[in-house]
C-alpha positions in Angstrom: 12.0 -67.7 -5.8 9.6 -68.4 -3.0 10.2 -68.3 0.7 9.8 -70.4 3.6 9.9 -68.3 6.7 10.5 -69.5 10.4 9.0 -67.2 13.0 9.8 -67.5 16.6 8.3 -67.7 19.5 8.8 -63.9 20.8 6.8 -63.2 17.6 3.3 -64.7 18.0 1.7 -61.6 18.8 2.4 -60.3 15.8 1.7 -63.0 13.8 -1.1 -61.4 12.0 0.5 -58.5 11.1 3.6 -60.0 9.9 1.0 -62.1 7.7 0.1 -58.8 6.5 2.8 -58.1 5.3 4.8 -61.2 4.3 1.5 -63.2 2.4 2.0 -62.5 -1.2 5.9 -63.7 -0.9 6.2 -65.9 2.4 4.8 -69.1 3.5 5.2 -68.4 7.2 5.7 -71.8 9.4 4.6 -71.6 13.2 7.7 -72.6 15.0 5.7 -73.9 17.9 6.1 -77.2 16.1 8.1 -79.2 17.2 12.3 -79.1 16.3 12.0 -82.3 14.0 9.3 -80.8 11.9 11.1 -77.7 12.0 13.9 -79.1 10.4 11.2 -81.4 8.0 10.1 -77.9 6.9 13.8 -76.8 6.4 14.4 -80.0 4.4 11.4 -79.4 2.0 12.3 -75.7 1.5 15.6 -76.5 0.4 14.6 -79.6 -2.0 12.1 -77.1 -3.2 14.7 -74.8 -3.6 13.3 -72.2 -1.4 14.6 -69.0 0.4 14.5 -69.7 4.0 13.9 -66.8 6.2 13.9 -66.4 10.0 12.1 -63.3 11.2 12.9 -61.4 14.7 13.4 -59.0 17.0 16.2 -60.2 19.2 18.7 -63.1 18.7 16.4 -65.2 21.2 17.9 -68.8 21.3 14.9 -69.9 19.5 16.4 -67.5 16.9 19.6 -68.9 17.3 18.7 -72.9 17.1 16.4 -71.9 14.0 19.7 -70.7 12.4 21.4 -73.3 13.7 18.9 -75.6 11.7 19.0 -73.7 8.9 22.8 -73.4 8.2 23.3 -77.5 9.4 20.5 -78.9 6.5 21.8 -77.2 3.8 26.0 -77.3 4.3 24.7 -81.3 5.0 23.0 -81.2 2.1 25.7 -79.7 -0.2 28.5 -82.4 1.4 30.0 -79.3 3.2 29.6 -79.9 7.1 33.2 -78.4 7.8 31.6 -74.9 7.2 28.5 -75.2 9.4 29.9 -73.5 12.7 31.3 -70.6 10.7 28.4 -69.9 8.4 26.0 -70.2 11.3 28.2 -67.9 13.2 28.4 -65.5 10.8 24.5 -65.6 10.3 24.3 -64.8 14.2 27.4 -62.2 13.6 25.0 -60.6 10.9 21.9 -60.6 12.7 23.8 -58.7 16.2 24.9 -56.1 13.7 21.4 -55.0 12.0 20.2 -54.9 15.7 22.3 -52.5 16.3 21.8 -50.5 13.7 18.2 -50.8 14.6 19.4 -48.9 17.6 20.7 -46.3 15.7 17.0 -45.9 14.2 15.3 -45.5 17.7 17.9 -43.3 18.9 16.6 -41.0 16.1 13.3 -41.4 16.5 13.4 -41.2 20.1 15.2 -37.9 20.5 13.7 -36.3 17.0 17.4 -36.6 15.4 17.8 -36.5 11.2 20.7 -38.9 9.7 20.7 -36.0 7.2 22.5 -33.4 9.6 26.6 -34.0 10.6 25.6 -32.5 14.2 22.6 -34.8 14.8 24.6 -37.9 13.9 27.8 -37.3 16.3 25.1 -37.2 18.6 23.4 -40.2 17.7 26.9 -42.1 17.7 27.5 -40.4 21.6 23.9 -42.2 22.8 25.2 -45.5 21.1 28.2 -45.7 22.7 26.7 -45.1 26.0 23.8 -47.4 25.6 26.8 -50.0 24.7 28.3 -49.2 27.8 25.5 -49.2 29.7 24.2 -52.7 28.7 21.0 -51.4 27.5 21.3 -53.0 23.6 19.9 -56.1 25.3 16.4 -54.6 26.7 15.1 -53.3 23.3 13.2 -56.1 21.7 10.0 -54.2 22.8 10.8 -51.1 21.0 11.9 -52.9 17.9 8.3 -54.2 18.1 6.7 -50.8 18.7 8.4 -49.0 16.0 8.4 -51.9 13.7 11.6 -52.8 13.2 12.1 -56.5 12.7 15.5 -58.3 11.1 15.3 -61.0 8.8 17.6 -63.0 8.2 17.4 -65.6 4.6 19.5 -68.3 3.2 19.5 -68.6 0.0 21.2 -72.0 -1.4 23.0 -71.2 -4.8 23.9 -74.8 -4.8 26.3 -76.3 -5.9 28.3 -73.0 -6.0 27.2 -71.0 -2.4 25.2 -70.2 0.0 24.1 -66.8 1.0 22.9 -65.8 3.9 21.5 -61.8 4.0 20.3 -60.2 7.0 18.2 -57.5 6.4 16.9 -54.2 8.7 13.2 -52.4 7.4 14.7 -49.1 6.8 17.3 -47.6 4.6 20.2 -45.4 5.2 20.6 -41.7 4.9 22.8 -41.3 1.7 25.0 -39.6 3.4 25.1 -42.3 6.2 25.1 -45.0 3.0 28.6 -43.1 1.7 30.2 -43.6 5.0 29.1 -46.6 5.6 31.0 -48.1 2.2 34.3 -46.0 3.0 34.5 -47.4 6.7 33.4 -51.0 5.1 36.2 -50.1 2.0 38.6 -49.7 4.6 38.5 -53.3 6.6 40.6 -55.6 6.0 38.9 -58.6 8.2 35.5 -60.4 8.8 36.0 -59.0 12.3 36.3 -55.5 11.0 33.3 -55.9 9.0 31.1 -57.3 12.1 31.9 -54.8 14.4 31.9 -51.8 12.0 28.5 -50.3 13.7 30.7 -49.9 17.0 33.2 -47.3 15.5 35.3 -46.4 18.4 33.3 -48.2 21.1 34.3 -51.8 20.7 37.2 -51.5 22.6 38.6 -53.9 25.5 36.5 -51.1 28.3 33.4 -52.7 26.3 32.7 -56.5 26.3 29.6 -58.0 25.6 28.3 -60.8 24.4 27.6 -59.1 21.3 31.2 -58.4 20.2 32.4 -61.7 21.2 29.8 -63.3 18.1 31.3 -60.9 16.3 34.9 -61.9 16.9 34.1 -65.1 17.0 32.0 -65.2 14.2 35.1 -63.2 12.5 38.1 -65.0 13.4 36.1 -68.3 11.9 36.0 -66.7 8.6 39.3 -65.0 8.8 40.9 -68.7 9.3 38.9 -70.0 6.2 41.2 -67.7 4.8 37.6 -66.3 2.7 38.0 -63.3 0.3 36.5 -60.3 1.7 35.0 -59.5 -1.2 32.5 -62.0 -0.6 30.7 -59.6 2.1 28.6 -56.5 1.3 26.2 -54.0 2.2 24.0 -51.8 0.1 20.8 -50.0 0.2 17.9 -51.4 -1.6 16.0 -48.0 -2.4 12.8 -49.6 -4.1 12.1 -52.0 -1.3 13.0 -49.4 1.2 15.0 -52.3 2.8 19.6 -52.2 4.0 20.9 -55.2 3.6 24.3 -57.1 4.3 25.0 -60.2 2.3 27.9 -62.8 3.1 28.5 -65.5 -0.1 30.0 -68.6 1.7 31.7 -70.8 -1.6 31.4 -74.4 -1.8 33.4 -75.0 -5.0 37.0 -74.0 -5.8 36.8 -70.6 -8.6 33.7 -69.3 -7.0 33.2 -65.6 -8.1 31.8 -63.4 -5.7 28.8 -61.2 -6.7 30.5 -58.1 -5.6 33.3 -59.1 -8.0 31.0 -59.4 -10.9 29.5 -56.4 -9.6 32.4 -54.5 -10.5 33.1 -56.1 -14.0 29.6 -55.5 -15.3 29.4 -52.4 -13.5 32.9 -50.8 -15.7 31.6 -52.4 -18.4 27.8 -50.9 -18.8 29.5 -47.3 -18.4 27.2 -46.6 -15.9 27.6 -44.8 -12.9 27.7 -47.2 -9.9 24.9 -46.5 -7.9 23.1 -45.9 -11.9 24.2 -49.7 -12.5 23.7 -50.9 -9.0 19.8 -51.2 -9.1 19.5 -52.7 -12.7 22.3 -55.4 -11.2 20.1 -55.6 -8.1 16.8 -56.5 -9.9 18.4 -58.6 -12.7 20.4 -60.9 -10.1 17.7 -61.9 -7.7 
């Protein structure tokens, strides 16, 4: 499928290089356009049936309009405007998340810390909590840049069945990381849980920011919709080097979530899981 990708304003000087990288697969649109032909573009990808991607290093409110866009054209499109403020919130839930586990990735490669050893990541989780406290998570849009960390965020139209938005950070975890990732994930039981699983003990009533409250927000929307968890995931895409998180929003009664057929065709190939995972990854793009 071929993309359509919005990148903001924050971005320009990196245009070329995000060019670079993104020709073969993206057809990158200058968002210094105006907002009507940002949503004309918007309108073409989707009747093209086109990913649409928003690239960036900080939810800027450019970033957040874009999304905005984005999430309002297509749950228009697909006669389901009740879901817009949730899915875009999630989207923006989704997005706060891989920047901070961006954060995690400088904090390594600032202070020459491997993911690999138990001692070096208690003390990679101490600096996070304090730069959480400290306010600093919202000063690091330059680093991101210098040690080229970008997020995407894409919403893929499955229409008439979903849409999925995936946010996706340039990096992928540890495997030990990756293992405890999926036992803290196995072990939420809400969409707030899931968005404010980076914080681990830090996201506590001592610590508001506007971060956390997308996240509860963002959390309590989905919650209400009453949405089977099942529908969000996060895995490690080892051949693109890339960790995503995915959120399925249904827009028909019966939907199956792909984690859920994950699982059936998983037991069924007798596979391992993480054996399995990579032939499901490639075959269901």
């Amino acid at each position: 499928m071929a993309h359509r990708t919005l990148l903001p304003r924050e971005n320009f000087r990196f245009l070329k290089k995000l060019l670079v990288i993104s020709a073969p697969h993206f057809l990158i649109i200058p968002v210094s356009i105006s907002p009507a032909d940002i949503r004309s573009n918007i309108e073409l990808a989707l009747d093209q049936k086109q990913t649409i991607s928003v690239v960036a290093y900080s939810l800027s409110q450019d970033v957040s309009d874009y999304i905005d866009t984005a999430v309002e054209v297509i749950l228009r499109f697909a006669g389901r405007s009740e879901l817009i403020d949730a899915a875009a919130a999630a989207a923006k839930a989704m997005m706060q998340a891989a920047f901070k586990a961006n954060l995690k990735q400088v904090i390594m490669r600032e202070n020459n810390l491997d993911p690999v050893l138990a001692n070096d990541m208690v003390r990679v989780n101490e600096i996070f909590g304090m730069s959480l406290k400290q306010g600093n998570f919202r000063n690091l849009r330059e680093k991101f840049i210098n040690y080229d960390l970008p997020v995407t965020v894409s919403f893929l139209p499955r229409l008439p069945e979903s849409l999925r938005i995936k946010v996706k950070n340039k990096f992928i975890l540890a495997p030990m990381e990756h293992r405890k990732l999926r036992e803290k994930l196995s072990r939420c039981v809400s969409f707030i849980d899931f968005f404010l699983f980076h914080e681990d003990g830090w996201a506590d009533a001592a610590i508001q920011s506007d971060e956390t409250d997308i996240a509860r927000k963002a959390g309590q929307m989905l919650d209400d919709l009453d949405m089977d968890r099942h529908l969000y995931t996060v895995f490690c895409n080892y051949d693109s080097g890339e960790t995503a998180a995915r959120l399925e929003i249904p827009l028909i009664a019966g939907y199956i979530p792909k984690r859920t057929v994950f699982e059936i065709e998983s037991s069924e190939s007798g596979l391992k899981k993480e054996e399995f995972r990579q032939i499901f990854l490639e075959r269901k793009k």
